[in-house]
C-alpha positions as CSV (number, residue, x, y, z in Angstrom):
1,X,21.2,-47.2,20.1
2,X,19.7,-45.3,17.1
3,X,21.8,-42.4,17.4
4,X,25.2,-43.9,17.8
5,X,27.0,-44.8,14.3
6,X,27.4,-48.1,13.2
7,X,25.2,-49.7,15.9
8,X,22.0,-50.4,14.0
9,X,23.8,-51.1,11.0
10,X,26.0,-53.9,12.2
11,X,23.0,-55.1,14.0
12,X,21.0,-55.0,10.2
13,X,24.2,-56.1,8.4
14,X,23.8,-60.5,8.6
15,X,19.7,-59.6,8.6
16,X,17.4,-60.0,5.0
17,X,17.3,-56.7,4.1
18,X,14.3,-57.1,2.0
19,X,12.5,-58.5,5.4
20,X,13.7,-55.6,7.3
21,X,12.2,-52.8,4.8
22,X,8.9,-54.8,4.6
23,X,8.7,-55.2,8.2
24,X,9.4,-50.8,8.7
25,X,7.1,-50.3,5.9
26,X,3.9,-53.0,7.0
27,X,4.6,-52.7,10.5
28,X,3.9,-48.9,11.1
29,X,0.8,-48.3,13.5
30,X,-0.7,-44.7,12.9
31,X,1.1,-42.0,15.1
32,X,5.0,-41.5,16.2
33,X,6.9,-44.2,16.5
34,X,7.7,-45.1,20.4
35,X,10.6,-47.3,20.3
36,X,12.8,-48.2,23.7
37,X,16.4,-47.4,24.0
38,X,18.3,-50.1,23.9
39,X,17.2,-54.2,22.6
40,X,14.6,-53.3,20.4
41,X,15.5,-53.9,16.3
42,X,13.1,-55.0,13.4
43,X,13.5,-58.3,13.3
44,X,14.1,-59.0,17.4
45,X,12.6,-62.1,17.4
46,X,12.9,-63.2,13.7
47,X,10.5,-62.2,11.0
48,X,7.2,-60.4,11.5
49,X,4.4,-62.5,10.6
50,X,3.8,-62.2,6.8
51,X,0.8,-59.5,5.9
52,X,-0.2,-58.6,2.6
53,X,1.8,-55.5,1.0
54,X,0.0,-52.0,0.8
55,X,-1.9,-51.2,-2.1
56,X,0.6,-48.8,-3.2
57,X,3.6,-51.0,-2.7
58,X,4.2,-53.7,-5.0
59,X,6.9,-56.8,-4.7
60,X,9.0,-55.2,-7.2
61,X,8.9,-52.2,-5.8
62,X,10.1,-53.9,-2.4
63,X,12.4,-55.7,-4.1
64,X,13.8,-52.6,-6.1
65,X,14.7,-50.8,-2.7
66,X,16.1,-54.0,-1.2
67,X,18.6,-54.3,-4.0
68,X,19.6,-50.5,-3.5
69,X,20.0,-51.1,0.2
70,X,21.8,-54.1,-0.4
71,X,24.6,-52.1,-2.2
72,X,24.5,-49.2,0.0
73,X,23.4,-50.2,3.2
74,X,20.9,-47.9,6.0
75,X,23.7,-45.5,7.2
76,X,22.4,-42.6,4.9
77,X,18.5,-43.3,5.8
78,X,19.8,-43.6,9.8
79,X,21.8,-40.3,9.4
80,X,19.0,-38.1,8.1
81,X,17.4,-39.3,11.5
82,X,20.0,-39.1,13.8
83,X,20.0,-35.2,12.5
84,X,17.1,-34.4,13.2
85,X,16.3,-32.5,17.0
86,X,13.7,-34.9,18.6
């Protein structure tokens, strides 16, 4: 699913985008990230429960990058990924 273009991205596209980031970026546990093939997306069964931001990232800032990713949208973050050999 995360490899193939333009799945992951129409399944972000109707999604808050400003949820989705804060959810990647609060969400994390420490080690790689073990995610299953198919079914699995940020916000599977609606938002993640709210937590307080990191110390180093502020509202604005989460803000700032939702805006960019708003315009833009996640295929150039998901393609730097799907390059990589795992």
């Amino acid at each position: 699913m995360w490899q193939e273009p333009g799945k992951v991205e129409a399944l972000y596209a109707n999604g808050n985008i400003e949820e989705v980031i804060k959810n990647m970026l609060t969400s994390r546990k420490p080690g790689p990230p073990i995610l299953p093939k198919e079914g699995s997306h940020l916000l599977a069964s609606g938002p993640i429960p709210s937590r307080p931001l990191p110390s180093w990232l502020t509202q604005e800032d989460l803000t700032y990058y939702a805006s960019k990713f708003a315009k833009t949208g996640l295929t150039g973050g998901l393609n730097y990924y799907r390059n990589l050999n795992l």
